[in-house]
C-alpha positions in Angstrom: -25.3 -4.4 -3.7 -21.4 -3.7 -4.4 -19.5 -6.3 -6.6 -16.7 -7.0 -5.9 -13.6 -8.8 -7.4 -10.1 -9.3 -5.3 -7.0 -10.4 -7.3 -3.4 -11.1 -5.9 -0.9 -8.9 -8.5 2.0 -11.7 -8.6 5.5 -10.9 -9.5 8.9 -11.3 -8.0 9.2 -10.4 -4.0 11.3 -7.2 -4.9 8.9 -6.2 -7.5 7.3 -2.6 -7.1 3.8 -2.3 -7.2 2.1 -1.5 -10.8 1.9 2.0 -11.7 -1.4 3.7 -11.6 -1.5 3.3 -15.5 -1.5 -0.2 -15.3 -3.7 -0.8 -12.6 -6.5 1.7 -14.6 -5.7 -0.6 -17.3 -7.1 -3.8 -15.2 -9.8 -1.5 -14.3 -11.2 -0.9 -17.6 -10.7 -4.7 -18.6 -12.9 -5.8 -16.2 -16.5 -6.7 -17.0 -18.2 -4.5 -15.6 -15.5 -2.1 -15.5 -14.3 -0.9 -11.8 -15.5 2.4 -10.4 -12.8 1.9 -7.7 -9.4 0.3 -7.3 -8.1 -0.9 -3.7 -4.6 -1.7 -3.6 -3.1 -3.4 -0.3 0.5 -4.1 -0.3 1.8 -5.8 3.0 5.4 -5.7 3.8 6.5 -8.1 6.6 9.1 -6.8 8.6 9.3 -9.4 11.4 9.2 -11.5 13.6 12.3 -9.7 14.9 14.4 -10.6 17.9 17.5 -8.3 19.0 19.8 -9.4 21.9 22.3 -7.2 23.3 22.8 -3.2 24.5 20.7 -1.6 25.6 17.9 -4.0 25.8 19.0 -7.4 27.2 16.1 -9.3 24.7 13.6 -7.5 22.3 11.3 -9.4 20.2 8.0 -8.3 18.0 6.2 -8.5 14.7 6.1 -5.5 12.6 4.5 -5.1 9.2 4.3 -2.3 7.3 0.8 -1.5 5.2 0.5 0.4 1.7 -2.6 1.4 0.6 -3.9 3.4 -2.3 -7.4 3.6 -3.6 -7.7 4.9 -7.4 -11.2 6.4 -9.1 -10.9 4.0 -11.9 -13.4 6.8 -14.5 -10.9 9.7 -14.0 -7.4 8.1 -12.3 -7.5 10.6 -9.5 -6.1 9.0 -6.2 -8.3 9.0 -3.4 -6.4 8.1 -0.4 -2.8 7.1 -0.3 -1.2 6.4 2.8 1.3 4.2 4.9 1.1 2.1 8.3 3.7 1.1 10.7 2.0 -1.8 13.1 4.2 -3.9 15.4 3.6 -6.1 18.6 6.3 -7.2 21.0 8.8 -5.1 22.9 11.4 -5.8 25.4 12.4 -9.3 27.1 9.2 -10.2 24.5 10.1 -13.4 21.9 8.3 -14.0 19.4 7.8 -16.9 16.6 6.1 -17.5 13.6 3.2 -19.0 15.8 1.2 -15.9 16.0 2.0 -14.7 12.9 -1.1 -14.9 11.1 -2.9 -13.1 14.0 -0.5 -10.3 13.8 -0.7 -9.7 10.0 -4.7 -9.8 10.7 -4.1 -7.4 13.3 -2.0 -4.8 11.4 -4.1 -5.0 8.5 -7.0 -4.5 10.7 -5.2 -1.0 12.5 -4.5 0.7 9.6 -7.7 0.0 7.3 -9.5 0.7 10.5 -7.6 4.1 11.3 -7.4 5.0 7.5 -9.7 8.0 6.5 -10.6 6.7 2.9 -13.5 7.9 1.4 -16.4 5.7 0.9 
């Protein structure tokens, strides 16, 4: 059985994302202490329409993924990479209506397509 625990890291929008100091720190604190830190950071880039030359209409949701995973015992990093996802394309407009689905999505794709130890 794996435990678990999953905590939103809140902050101002611009804010960067705690060093790797600080998020051992949380690490430690926790009872049991963490063998592994997961840290997701989703930036939305979208929905996006652009009108005009050289596509007529182009619309889509794009999102870009961070993801790091830290051994909390020893601080090494264990996978560290970056996902570009997006849906749409041209004479394609898009609203906020599918935006959930899309964020689900591109989370999905890069987890998914992420080689991250286990």
């Amino acid at each position: 059985m794996v435990d678990a625990d999953i905590r939103r890291l809140k902050g101002e929008r611009s804010a960067q994302v705690p060093a790797d100091a600080q998020l051992l720190a949380l690490a430690a604190a926790a009872t049991p202490p963490a063998d592994r830190m997961l840290v997701i950071v989703v930036r939305e880039l979208g929905p996006t329409l652009r009108i005009g030359i050289p596509v007529l209409v182009q619309g889509a949701t794009e999102a870009v993924i961070e993801v790091r995973v830290l051994d909390a015992r020893t601080g090494d990093t264990m996978a560290n990479f970056r996902s570009h996802w997006q849906n749409g394309g041209r004479f394609v407009i898009k609203g906020v209506k599918t935006l959930e689905q899309d964020m689900s999505a591109a989370l999905r794709a890069a987890l998914i397509s992420a080689d991250v130890p286990h």
